[in-house]
C-alpha positions in Angstrom: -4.8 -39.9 -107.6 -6.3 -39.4 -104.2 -8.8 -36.5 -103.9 -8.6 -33.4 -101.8 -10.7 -31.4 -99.8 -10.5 -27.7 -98.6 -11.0 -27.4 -94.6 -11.5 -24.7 -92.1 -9.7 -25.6 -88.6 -10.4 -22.5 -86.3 -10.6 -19.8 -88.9 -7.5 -21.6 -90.5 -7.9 -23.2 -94.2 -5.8 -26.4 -95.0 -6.0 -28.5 -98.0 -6.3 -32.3 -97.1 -6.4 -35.2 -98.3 -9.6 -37.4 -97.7 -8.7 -40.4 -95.6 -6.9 -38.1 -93.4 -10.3 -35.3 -93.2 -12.3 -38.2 -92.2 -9.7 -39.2 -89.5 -10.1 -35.6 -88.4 -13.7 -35.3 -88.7 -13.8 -38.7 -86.4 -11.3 -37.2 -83.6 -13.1 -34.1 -83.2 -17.0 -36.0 -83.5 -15.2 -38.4 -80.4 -14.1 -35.4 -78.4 -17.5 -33.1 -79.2 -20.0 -36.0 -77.6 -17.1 -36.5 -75.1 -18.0 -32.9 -73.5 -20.7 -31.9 -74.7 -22.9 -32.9 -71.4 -19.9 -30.5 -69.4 -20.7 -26.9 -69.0 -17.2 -25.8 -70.2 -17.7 -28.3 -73.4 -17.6 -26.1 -76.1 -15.0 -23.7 -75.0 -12.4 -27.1 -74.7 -13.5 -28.4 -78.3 -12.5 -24.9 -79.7 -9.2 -24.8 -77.8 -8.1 -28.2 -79.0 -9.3 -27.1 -82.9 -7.1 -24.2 -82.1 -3.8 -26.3 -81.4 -5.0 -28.4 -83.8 -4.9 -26.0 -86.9 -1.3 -24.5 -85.0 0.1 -28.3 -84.8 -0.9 -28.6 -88.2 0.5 -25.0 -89.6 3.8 -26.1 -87.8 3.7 -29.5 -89.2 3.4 -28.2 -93.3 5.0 -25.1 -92.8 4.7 -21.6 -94.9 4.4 -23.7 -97.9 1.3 -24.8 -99.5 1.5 -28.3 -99.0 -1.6 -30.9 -98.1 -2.2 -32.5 -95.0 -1.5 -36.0 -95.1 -2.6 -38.8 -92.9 1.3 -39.0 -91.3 0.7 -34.8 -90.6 -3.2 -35.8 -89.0 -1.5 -38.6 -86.8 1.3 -36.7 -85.5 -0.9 -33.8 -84.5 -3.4 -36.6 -82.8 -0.2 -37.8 -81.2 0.7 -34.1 -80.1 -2.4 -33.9 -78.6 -4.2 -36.6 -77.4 -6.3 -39.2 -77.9 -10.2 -37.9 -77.1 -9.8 -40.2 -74.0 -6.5 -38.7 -72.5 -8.1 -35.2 -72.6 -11.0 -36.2 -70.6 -13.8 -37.3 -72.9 -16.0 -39.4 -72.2 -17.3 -40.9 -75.4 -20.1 -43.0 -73.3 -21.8 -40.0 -72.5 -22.9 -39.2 -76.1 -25.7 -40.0 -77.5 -24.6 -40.5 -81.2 -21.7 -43.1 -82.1 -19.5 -42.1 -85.3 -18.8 -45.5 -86.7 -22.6 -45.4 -87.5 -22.6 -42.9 -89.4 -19.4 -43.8 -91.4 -20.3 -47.5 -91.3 -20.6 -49.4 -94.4 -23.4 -52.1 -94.6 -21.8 -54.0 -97.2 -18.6 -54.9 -98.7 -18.4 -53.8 -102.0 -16.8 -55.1 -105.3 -14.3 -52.2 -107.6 -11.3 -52.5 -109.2 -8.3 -51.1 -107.7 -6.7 -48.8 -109.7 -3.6 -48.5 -107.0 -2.8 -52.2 -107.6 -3.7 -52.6 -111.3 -1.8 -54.2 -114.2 -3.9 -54.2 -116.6 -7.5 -52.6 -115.3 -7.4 -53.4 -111.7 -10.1 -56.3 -112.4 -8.2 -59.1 -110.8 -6.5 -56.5 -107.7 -10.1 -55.5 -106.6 -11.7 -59.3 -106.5 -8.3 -59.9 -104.4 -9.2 -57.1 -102.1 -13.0 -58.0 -102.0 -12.2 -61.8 -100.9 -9.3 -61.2 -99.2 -7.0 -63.1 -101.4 -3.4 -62.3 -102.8 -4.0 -60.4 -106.3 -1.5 -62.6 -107.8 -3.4 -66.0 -107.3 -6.4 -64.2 -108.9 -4.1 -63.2 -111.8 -2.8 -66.7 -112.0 -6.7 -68.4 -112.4 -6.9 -65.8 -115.1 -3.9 -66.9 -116.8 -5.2 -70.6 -116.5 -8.6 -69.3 -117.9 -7.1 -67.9 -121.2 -5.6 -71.6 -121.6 -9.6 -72.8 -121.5 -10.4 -70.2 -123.4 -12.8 -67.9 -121.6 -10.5 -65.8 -119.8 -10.0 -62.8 -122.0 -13.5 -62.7 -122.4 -14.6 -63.2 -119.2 -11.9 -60.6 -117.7 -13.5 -58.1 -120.4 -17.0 -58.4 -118.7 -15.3 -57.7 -115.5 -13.5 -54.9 -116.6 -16.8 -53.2 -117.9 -18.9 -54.2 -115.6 -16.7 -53.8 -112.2 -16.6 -49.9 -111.2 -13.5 -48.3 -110.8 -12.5 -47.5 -106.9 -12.0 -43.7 -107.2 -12.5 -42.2 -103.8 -10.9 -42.9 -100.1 -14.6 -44.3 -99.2 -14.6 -46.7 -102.0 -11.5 -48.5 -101.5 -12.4 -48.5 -97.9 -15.6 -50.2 -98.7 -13.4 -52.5 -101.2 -11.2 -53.7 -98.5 -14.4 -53.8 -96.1 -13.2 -51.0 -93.4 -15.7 -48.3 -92.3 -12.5 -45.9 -91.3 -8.8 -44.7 -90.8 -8.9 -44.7 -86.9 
């Protein structure tokens, strides 16, 4: 289940999902400090939200569909990256990945890649590691006899990954970009 959010793009409201919002969010923070030391700055960054929120409409059509990730890259595509367009990200004073940067790597369970709870998935995304190895020791555990209780303890004590920010933080990336 991935999680939606409700956005206004020049006066235009889209539903979308969250990895691609924070994509969004990023490509417009980039092309904002880009221009904002130009006089003309703000009247470019509400031009581009303009074709943005018209690539978009054309993208999903009349119906009312969500904006995908695919849908936020095309448009990108469509328009430019902040650096085509002119931007000059080293003239802001602010940096994005900062603000959306994790300081640590977190431990969930990964619902998306679960068999049973998602216990053994989520310590393969936390270290890296192929699920299925983790799922293996597990098997060899049960043999020993501690498995099923140990992967209980996990299971209760491991939080489930629910949000676009927590698997990020599960896999160790800070964003979509």
């Amino acid at each position: 289940m991935k999680k939606t959010i409700s956005a206004n793009i020049a006066g235009v409201l889209f539903q979308i999902d969250e990895d691609a919002y924070i994509k969004l969010e990023e490509y417009f923070y980039r092309i904002e400090s880009g221009f904002q030391n130009k006089s003309e700055g703000k009247e470019i960054v509400n031009d581009l939200e303009s074709r943005m929120a018209e690539l978009l409409q054309e993208r999903i059509g009349r119906q009312s569909q969500i904006v995908t990730m695919d849908d936020v890259n095309w448009a990108i595509a469509k328009l430019g990256r902040p650096e085509d367009l002119g931007a000059n990200p080293s003239a802001s004073s602010g940096n994005y990945e900062s603000k959306y940067s994790y300081s640590s790597h977190r431990l969930y369970r990964d619902p998306d890649n679960k068999v049973l709870a998602g216990v053994c998935s989520g310590i393969g995304a936390y270290f890296d590691i192929d699920p299925v190895i983790i799922r293996v020791i597990f098997v060899l555990m049960m043999f020993i006899g501690f498995g099923p209780l140990l992967y209980i303890i996990l299971w209760i004590a491991i939080p489930n990954a629910y949000t676009a920010e927590q698997k990020r933080e599960m896999h160790g990336r800070s964003s979509y970009i």
